[in-house]
C-alpha positions in Angstrom: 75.4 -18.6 34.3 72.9 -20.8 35.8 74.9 -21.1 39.1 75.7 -17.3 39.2 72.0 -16.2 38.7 70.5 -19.1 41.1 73.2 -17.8 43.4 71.5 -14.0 43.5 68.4 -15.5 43.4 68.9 -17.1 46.6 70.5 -14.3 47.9 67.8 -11.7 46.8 65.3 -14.1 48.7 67.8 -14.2 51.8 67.3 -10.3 51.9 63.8 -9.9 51.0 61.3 -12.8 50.5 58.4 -10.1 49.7 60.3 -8.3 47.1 61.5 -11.8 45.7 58.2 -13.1 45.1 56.9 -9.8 43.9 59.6 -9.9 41.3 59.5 -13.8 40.4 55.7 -13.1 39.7 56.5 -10.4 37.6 58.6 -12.3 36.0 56.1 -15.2 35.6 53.6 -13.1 33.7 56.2 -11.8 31.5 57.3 -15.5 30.9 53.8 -16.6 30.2 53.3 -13.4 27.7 56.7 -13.9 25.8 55.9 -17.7 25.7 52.8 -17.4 23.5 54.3 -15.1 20.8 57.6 -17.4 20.8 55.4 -20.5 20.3 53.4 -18.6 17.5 56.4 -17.6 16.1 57.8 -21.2 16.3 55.0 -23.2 14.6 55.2 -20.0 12.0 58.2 -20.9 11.1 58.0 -24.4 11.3 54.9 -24.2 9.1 56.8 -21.9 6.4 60.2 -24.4 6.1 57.4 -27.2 6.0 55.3 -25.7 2.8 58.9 -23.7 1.1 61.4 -26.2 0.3 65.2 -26.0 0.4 64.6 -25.2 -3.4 62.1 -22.3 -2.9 64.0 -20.6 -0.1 67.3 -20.8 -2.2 65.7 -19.2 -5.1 64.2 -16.2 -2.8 66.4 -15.4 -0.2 70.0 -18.1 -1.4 73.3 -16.3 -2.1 72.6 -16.5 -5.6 69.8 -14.4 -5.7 71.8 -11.4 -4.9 70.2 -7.8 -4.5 66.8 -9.1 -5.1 67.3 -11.7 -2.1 68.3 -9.0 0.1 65.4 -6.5 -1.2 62.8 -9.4 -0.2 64.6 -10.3 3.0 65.0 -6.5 4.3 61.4 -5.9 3.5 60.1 -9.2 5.4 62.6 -8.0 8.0 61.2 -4.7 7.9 57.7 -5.1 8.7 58.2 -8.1 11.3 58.4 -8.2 14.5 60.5 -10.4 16.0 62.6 -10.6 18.7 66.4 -11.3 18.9 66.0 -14.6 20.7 63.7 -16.4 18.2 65.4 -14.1 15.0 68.8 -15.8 15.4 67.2 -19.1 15.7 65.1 -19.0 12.6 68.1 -17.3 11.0 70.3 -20.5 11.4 67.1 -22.5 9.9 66.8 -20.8 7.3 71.0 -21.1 6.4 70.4 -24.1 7.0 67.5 -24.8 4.2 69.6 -22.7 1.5 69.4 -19.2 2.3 72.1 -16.8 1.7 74.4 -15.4 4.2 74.4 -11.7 3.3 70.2 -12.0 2.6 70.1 -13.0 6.2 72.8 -10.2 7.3 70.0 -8.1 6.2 66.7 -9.9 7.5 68.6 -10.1 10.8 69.7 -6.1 11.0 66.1 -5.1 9.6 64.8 -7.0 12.0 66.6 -6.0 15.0 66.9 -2.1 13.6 64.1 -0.9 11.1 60.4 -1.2 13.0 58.0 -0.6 10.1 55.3 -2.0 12.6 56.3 0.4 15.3 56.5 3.8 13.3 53.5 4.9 14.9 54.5 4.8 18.3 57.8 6.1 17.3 56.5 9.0 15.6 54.8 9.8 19.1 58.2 9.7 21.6 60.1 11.3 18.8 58.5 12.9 16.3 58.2 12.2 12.2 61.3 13.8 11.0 63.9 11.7 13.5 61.7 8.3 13.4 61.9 8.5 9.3 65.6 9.0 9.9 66.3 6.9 11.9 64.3 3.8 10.2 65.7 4.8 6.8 69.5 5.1 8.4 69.0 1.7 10.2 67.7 0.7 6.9 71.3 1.6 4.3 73.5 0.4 7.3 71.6 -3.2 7.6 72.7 -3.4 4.2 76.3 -2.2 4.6 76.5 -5.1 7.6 75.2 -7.5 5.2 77.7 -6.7 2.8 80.7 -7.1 5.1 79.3 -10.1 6.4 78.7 -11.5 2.9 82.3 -10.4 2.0 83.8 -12.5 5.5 81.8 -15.3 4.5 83.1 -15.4 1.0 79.8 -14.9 -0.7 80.0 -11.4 -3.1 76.4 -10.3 -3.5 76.7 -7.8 -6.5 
């Protein structure tokens, strides 16, 4: 993938050096602007599996803590804002320190599908009525993903 997008890289700066430059600063700023809230998100992280042990998470979020586990990790999911490159990341941490497959089924879909933070915005583009559906649809299917996923990886949730 490297190759290929070095390749029309080149090849955009072999038809236009202006609009090559133009565009790499463009996406230099958007870099630099990603960057910060990836390495916020990243030390956040870092700090929370630092201070909540294997133990803790486990108890919140682990396969045994069922519906509750998946009520706590669709509401954290829910409200944050996070996007899909750091999400699967500090998904696999958190597997990693105990939590439970379908409770991060439904971090992961809340995160990626119900914006809690963004309602206002929404509710400007597309009014209350289809932003309320939406979220709350996004919402019942993140946990209908999380059971099937739970169900694949062999870990019955209710």
């Amino acid at each position: 993938m490297y190759y290929v997008a070095f390749a029309l890289l080149a090849l955009s700066f072999y038809k236009s050096r202006k609009k090559t430059t133009i565009a790499l600063m463009k996406a230099w700023k958007s870099f630099n602007s990603i960057f910060t809230k990836f390495l916020g998100v990243i030390c956040l992280v870092g700090i929370m599996l630092a201070v909540f042990d294997e133990n803790v998470i486990s108890g919140l979020i682990g396969a045994e803590s069922g519906v509750i586990g998946m009520i706590i990790s669709s509401i954290i999911g829910s409200i944050t804002i996070i996007p899909g490159f750091i999400a699967f990341p500090t998904a696999k941490e958190l597997l990693e320190d105990g939590a439970g497959y379908s409770q991060i089924g439904v971090f992961v879909s809340t995160l990626m599908m119900v914006g809690v933070m963004t309602i206002p915005v929404e509710v400007t583009y597309f009014g209350k009525k289809v932003t309320i559906l939406r979220n709350v649809s996004a919402f019942i299917l993140a946990f209908v993903a999380a059971y099937f996923i739970g169900k694949i990886a062999g870990h019955v949730w209710f």
